[in-house]
mmCIF file of the C-alpha atoms, coordinates in Angstrom:
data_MODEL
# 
_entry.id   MODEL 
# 
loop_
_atom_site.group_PDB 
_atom_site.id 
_atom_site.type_symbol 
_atom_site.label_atom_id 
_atom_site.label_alt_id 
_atom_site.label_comp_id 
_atom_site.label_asym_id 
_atom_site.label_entity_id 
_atom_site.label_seq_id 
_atom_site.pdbx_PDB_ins_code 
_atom_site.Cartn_x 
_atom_site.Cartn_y 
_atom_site.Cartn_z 
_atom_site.occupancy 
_atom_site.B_iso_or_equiv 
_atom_site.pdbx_formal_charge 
_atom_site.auth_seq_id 
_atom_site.auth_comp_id 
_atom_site.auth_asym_id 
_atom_site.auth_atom_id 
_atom_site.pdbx_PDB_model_num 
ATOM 1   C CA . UNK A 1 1   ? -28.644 -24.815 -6.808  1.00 0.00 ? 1   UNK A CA 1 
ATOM 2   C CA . UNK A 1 2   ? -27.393 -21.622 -5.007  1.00 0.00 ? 2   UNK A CA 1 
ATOM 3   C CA . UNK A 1 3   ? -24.898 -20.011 -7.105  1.00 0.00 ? 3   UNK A CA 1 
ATOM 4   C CA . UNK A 1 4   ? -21.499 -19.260 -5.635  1.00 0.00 ? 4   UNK A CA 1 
ATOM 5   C CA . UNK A 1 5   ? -21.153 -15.287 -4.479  1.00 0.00 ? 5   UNK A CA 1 
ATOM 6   C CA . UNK A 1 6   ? -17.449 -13.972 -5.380  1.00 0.00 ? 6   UNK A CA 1 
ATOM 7   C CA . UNK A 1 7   ? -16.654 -10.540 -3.648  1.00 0.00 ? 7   UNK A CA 1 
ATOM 8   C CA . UNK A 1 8   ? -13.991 -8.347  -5.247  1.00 0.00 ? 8   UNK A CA 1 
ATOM 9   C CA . UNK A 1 9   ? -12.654 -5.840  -2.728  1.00 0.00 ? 9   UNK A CA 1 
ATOM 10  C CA . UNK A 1 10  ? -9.992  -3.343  -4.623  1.00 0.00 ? 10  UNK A CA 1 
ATOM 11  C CA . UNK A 1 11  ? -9.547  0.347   -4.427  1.00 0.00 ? 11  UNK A CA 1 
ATOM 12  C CA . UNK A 1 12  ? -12.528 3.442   -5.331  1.00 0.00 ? 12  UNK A CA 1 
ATOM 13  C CA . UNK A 1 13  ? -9.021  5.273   -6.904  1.00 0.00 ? 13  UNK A CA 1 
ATOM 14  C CA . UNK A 1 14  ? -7.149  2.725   -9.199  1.00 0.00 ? 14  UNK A CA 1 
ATOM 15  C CA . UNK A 1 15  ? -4.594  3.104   -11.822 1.00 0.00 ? 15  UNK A CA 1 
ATOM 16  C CA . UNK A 1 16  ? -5.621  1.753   -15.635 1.00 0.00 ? 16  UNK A CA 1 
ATOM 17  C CA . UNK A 1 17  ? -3.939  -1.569  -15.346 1.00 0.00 ? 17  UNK A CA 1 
ATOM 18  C CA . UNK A 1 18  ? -5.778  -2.419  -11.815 1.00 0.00 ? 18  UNK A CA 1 
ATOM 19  C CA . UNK A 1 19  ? -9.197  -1.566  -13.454 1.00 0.00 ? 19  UNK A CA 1 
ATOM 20  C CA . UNK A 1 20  ? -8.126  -3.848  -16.637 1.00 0.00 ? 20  UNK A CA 1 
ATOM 21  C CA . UNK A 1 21  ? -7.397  -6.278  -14.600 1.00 0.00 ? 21  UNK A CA 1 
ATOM 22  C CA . UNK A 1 22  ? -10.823 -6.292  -12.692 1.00 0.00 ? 22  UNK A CA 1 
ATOM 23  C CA . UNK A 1 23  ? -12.895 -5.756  -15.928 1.00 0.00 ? 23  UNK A CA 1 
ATOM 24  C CA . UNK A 1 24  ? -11.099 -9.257  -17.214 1.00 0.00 ? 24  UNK A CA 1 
ATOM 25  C CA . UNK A 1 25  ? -12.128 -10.649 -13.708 1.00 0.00 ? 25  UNK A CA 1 
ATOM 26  C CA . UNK A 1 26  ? -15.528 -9.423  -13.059 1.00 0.00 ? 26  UNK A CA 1 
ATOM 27  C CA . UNK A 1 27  ? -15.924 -11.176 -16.944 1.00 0.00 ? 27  UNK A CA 1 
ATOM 28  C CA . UNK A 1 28  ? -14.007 -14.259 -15.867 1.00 0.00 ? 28  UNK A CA 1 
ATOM 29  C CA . UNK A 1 29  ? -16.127 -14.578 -12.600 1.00 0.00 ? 29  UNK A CA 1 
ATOM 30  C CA . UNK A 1 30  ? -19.558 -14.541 -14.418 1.00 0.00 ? 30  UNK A CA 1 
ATOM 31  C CA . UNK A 1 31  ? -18.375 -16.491 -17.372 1.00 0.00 ? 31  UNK A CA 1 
ATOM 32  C CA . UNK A 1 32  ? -18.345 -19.161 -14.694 1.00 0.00 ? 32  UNK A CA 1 
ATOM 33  C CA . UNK A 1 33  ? -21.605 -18.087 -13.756 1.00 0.00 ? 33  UNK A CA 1 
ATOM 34  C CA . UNK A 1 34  ? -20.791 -16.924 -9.942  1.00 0.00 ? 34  UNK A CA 1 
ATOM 35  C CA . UNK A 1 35  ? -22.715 -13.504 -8.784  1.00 0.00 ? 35  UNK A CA 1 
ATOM 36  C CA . UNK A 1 36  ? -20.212 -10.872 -8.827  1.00 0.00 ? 36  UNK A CA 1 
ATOM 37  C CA . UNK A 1 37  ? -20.217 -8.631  -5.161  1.00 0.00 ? 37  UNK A CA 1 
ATOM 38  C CA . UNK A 1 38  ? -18.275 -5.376  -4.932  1.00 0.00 ? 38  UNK A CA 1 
ATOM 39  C CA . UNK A 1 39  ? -18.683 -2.300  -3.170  1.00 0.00 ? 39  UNK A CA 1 
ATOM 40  C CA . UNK A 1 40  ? -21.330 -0.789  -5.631  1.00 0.00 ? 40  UNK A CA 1 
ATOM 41  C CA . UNK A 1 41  ? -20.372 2.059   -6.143  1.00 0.00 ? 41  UNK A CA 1 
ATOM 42  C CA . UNK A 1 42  ? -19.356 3.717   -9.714  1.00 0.00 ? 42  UNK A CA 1 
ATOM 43  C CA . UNK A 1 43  ? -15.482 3.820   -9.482  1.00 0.00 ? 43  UNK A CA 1 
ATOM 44  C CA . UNK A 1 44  ? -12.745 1.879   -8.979  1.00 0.00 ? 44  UNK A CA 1 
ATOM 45  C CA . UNK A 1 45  ? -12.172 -1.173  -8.825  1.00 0.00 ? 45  UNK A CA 1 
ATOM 46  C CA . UNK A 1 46  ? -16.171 -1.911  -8.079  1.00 0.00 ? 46  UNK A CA 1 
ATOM 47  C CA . UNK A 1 47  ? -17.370 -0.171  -11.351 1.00 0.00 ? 47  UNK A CA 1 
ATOM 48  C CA . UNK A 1 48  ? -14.540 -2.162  -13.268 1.00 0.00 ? 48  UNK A CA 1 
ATOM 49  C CA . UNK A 1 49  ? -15.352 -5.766  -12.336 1.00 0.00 ? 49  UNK A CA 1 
ATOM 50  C CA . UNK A 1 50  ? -19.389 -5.010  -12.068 1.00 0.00 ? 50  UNK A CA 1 
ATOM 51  C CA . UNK A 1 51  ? -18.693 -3.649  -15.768 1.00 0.00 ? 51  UNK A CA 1 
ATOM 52  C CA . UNK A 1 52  ? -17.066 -6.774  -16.958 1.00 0.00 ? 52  UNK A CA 1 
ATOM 53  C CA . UNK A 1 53  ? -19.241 -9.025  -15.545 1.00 0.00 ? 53  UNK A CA 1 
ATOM 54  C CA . UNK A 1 54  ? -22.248 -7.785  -17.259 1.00 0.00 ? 54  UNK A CA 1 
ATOM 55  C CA . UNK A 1 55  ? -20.617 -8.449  -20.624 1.00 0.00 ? 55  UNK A CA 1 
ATOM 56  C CA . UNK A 1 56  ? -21.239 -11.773 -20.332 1.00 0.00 ? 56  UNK A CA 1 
ATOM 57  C CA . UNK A 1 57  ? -25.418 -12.363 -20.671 1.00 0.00 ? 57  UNK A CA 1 
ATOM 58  C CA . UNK A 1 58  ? -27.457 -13.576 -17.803 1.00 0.00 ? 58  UNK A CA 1 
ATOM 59  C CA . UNK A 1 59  ? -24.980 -12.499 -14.945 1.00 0.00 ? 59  UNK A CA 1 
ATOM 60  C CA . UNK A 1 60  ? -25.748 -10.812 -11.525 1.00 0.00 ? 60  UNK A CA 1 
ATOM 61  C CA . UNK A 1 61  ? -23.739 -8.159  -9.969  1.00 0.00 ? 61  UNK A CA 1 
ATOM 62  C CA . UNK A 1 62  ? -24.921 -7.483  -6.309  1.00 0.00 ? 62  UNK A CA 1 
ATOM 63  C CA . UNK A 1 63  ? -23.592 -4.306  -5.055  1.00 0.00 ? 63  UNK A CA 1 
ATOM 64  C CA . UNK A 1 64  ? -23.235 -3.119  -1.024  1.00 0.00 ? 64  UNK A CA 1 
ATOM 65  C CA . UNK A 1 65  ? -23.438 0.349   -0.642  1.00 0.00 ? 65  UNK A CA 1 
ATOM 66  C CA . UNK A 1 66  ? -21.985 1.771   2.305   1.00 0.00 ? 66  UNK A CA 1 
ATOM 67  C CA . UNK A 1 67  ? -24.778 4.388   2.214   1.00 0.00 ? 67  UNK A CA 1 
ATOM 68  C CA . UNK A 1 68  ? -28.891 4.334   3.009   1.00 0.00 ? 68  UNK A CA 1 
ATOM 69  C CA . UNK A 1 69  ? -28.947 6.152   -0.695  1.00 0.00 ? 69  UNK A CA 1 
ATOM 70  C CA . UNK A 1 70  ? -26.905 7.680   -3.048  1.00 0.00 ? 70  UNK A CA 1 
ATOM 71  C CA . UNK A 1 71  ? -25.004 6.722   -6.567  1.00 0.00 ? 71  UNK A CA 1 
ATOM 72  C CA . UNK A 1 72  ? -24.853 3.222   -7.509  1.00 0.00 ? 72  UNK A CA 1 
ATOM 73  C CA . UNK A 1 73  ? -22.653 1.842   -10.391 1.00 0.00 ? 73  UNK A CA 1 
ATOM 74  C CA . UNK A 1 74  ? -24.381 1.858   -13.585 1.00 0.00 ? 74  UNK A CA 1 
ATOM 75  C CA . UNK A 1 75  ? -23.864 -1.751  -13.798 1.00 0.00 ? 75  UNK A CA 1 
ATOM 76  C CA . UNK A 1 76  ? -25.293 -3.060  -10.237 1.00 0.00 ? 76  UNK A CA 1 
ATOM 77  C CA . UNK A 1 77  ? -27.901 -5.303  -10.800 1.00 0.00 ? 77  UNK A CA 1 
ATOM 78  C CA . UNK A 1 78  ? -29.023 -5.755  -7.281  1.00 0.00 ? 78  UNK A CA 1 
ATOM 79  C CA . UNK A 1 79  ? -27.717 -2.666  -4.814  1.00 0.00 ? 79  UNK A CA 1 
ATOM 80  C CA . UNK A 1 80  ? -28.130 -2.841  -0.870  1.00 0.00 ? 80  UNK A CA 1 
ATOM 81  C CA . UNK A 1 81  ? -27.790 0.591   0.791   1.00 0.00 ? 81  UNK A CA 1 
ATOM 82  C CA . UNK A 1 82  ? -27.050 -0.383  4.148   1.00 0.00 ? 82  UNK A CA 1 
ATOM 83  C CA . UNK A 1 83  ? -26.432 3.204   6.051   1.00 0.00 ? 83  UNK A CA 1 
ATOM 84  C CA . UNK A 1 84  ? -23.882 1.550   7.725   1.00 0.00 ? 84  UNK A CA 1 
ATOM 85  C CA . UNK A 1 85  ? -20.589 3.460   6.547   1.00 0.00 ? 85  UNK A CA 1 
ATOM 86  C CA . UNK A 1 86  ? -17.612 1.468   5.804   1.00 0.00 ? 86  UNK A CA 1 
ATOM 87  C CA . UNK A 1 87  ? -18.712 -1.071  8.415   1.00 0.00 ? 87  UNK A CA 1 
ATOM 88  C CA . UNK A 1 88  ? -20.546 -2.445  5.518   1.00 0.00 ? 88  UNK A CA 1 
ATOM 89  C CA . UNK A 1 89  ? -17.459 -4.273  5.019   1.00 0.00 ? 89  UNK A CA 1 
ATOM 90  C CA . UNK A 1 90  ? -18.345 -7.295  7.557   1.00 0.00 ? 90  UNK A CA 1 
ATOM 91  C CA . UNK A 1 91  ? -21.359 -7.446  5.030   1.00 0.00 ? 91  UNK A CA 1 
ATOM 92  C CA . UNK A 1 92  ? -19.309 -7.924  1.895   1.00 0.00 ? 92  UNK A CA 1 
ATOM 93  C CA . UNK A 1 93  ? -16.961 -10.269 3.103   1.00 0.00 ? 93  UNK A CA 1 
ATOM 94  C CA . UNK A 1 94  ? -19.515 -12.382 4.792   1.00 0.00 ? 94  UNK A CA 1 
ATOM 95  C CA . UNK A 1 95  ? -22.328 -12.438 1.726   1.00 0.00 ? 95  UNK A CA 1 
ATOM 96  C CA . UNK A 1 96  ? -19.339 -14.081 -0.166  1.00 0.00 ? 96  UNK A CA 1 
ATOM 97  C CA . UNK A 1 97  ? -18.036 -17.578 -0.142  1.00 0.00 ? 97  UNK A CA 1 
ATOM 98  C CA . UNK A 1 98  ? -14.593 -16.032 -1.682  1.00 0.00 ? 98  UNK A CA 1 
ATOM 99  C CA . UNK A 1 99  ? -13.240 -13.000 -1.226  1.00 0.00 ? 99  UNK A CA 1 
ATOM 100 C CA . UNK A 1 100 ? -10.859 -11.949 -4.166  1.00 0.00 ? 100 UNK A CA 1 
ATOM 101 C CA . UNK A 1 101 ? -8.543  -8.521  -3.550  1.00 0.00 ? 101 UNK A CA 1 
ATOM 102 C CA . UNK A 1 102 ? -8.187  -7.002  -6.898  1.00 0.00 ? 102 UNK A CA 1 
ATOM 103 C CA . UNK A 1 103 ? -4.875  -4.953  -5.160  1.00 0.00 ? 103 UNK A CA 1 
ATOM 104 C CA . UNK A 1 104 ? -4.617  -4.549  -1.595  1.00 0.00 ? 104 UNK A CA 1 
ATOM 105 C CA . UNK A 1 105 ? -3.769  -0.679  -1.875  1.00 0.00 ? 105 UNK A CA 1 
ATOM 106 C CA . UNK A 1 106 ? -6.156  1.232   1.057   1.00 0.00 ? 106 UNK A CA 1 
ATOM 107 C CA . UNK A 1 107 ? -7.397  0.675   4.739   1.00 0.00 ? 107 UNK A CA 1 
ATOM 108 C CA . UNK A 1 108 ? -10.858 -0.500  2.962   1.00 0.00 ? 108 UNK A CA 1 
ATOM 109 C CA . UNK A 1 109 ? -9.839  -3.107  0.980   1.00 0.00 ? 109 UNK A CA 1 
ATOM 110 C CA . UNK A 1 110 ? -7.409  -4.101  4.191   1.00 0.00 ? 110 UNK A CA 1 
ATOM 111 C CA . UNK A 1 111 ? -10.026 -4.447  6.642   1.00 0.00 ? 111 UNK A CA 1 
ATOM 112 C CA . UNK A 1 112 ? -12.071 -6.585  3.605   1.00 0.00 ? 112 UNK A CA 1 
ATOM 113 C CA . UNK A 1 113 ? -9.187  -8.992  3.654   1.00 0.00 ? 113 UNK A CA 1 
ATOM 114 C CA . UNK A 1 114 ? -8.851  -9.126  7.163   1.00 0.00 ? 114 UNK A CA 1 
ATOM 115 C CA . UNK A 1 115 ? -12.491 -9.452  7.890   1.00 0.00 ? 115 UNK A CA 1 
ATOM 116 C CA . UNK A 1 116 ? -12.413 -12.199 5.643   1.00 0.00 ? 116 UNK A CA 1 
ATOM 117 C CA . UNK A 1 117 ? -9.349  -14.412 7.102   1.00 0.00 ? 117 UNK A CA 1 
ATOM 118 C CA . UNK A 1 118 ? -10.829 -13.623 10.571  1.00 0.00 ? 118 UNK A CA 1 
ATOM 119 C CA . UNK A 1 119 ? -14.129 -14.967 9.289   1.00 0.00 ? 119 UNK A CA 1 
ATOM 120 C CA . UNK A 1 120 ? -12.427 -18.135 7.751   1.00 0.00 ? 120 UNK A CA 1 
ATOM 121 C CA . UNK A 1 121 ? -13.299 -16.995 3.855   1.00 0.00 ? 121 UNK A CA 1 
ATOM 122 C CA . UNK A 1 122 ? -11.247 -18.276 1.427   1.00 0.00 ? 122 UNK A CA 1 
ATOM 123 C CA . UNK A 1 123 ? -8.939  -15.035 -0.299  1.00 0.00 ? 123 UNK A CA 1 
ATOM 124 C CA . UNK A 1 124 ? -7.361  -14.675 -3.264  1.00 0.00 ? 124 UNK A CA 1 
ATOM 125 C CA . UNK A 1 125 ? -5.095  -11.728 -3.336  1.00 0.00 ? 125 UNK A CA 1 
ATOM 126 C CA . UNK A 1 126 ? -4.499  -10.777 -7.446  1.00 0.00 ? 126 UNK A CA 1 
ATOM 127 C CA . UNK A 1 127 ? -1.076  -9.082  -7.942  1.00 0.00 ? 127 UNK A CA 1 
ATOM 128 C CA . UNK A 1 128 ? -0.876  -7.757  -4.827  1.00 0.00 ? 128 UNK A CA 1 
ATOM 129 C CA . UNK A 1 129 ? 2.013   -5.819  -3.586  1.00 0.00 ? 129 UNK A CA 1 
ATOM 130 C CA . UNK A 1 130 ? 5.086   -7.022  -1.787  1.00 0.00 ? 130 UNK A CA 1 
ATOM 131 C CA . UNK A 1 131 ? 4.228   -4.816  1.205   1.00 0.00 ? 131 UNK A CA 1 
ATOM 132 C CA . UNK A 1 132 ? 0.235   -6.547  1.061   1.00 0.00 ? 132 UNK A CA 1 
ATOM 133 C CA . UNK A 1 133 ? 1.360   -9.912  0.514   1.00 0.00 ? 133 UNK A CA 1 
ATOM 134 C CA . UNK A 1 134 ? 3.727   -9.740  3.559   1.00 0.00 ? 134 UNK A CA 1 
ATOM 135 C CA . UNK A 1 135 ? 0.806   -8.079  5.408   1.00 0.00 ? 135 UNK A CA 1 
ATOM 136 C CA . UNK A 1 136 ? -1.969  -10.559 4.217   1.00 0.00 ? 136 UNK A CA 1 
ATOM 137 C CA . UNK A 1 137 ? 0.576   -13.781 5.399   1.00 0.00 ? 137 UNK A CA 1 
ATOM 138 C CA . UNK A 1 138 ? 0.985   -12.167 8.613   1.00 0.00 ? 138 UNK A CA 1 
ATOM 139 C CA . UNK A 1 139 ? -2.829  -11.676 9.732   1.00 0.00 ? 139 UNK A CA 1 
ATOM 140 C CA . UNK A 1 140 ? -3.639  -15.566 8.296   1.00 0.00 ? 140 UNK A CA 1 
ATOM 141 C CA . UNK A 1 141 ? -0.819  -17.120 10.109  1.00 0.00 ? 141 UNK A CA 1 
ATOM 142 C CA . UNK A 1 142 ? -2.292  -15.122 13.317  1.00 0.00 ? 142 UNK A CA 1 
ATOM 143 C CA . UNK A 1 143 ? -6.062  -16.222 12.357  1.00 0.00 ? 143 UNK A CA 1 
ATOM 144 C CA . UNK A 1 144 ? -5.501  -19.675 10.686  1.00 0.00 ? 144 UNK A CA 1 
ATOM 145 C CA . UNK A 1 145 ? -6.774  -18.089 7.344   1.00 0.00 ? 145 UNK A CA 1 
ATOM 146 C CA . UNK A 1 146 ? -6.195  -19.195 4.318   1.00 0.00 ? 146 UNK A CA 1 
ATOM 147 C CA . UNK A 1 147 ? -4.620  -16.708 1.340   1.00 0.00 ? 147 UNK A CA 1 
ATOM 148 C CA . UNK A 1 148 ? -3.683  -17.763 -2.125  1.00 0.00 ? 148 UNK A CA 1 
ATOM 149 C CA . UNK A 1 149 ? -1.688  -15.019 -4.250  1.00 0.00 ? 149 UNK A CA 1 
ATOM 150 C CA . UNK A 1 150 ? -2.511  -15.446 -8.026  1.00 0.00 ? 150 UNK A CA 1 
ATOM 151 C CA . UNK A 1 151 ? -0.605  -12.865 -10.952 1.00 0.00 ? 151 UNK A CA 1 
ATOM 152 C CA . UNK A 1 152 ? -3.399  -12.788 -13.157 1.00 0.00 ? 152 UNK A CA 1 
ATOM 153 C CA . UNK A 1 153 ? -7.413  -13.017 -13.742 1.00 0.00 ? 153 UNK A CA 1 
ATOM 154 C CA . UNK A 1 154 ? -7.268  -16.454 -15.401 1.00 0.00 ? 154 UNK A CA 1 
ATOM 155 C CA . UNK A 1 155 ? -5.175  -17.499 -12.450 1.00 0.00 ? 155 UNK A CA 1 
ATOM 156 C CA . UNK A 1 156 ? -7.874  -15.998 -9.880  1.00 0.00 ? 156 UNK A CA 1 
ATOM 157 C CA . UNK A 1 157 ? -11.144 -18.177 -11.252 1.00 0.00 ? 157 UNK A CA 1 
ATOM 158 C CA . UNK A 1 158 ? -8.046  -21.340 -11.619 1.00 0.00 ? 158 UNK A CA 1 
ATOM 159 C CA . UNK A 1 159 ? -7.578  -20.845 -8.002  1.00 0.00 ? 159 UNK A CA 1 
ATOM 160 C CA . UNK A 1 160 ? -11.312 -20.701 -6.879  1.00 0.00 ? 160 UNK A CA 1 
ATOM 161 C CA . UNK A 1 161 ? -11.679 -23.864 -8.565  1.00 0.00 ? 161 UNK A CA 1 
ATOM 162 C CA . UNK A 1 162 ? -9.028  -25.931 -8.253  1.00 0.00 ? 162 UNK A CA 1 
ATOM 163 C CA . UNK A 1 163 ? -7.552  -24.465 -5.003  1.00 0.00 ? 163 UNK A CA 1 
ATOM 164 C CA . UNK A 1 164 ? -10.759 -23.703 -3.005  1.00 0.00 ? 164 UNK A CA 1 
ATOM 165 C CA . UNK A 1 165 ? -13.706 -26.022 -4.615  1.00 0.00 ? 165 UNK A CA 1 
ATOM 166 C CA . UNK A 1 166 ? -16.132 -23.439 -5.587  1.00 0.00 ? 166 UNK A CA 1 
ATOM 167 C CA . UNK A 1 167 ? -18.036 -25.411 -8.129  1.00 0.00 ? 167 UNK A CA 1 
ATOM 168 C CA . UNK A 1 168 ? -18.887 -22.957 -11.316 1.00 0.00 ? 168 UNK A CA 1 
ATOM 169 C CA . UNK A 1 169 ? -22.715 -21.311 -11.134 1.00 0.00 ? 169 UNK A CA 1 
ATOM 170 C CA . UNK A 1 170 ? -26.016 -22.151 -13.456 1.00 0.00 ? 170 UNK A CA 1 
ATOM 171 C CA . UNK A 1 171 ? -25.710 -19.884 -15.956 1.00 0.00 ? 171 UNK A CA 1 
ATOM 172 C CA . UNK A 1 172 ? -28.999 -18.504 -17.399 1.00 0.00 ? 172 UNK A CA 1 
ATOM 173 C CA . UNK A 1 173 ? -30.133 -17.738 -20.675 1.00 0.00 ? 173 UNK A CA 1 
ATOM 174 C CA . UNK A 1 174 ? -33.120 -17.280 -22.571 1.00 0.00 ? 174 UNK A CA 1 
ATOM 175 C CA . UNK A 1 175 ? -35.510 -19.395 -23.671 1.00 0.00 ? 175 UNK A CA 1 
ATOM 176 C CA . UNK A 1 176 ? -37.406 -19.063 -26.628 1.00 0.00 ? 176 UNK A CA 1 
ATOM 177 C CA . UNK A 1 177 ? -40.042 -17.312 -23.976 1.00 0.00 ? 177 UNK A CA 1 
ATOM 178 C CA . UNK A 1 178 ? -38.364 -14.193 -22.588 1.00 0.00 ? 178 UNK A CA 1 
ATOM 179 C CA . UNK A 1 179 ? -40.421 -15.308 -19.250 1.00 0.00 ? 179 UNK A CA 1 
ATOM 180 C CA . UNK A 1 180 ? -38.925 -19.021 -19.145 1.00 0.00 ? 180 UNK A CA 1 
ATOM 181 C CA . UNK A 1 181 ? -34.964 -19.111 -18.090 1.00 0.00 ? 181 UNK A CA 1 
ATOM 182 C CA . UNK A 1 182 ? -33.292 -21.971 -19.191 1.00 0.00 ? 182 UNK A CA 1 
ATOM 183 C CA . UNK A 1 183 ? -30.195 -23.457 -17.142 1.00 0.00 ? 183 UNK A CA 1 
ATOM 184 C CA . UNK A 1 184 ? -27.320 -24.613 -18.814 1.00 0.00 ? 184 UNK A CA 1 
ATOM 185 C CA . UNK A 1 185 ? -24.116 -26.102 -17.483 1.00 0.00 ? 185 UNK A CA 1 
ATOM 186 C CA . UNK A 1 186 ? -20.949 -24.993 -17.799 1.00 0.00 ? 186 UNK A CA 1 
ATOM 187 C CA . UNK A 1 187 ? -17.753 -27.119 -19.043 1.00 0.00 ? 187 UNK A CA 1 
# 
């Protein structure tokens, strides 16, 4: 079975509650055992949920570097340079079956969201402003998109479940042989 690809989009330069809050989700998101996407690189909102998903054994960060080289988050299991600039956006929002914006605070993290709705991807928006919420509802009623607005973590992975049907990922652990992975279900 594939497992699920959840992309958090969020801002390089975030205040300490908005990386708390993607630390608890990056965790939340692998705890499910989903492959945690970001941005890659080692700030922000990327480095925050990247970090918290590898606290939980056997997860996968992939990381999309808007780069062809260059600093990767110290917590990016699998980074792509693509050379591509912030255009490397479309990639992001495309290699994930949910897109989940950890804030909606810059024209990066914007065009993610909008990419996303355009491309019919399911988005959660987490705490998002008033001004991005009002934005967000605007460009999905004008693209038939589909936007949920959740106030917490818990409430994000609730939502891609529930909401949106994303069943929850193998997760892998290991065997007694460090070569032979063992799948186990989750709840």
């Amino acid at each position: 079975m594939r497992r699920p690809v959840i992309g958090v989009m969020g801002a390089s330069e975030a205040g300490p509650a908005r990386l708390a809050t993607a630390r608890e989700l990056g965790r939340r998101l692998a705890e499910q055992g989903w492959i945690v996407l970001t941005g890659g690189r080692p700030a922000g909102v990327m480095a925050a949920a990247t970090a918290g998903a590898k606290t939980v054994p056997g997860s996968l960060t992939l990381g999309i570097l808007p780069s062809a080289a260059g600093d990767v988050g110290p917590d990016v299991d699998v980074a792509v340079f693509t050379g591509m600039g912030e255009a490397r956006n479309a990639i992001n929002v495309l290699t994930s079956d949910v897109v989940v914006a950890c804030g909606v605070e810059g024209p990066g993290t914007a065009s993610e969201v909008a990419l996303a709705l355009r491309a019919g991807k399911p988005v959660v928006l987490l705490q998002p402003s008033p001004a991005a919420s009002a934005f967000v509802r605007e460009v999905a009623a004008a693209v038939a998109g589909r936007a949920l607005e959740v106030a917490s973590a818990a409430l994000a992975v609730r939502a891609i479940h529930e909401q949106l049907a994303v069943p929850p990922g193998p997760a892998w652990i290991a065997a007694d042989s460090p070569d032979e992975p063992q799948s186990r279900s989750r709840r």
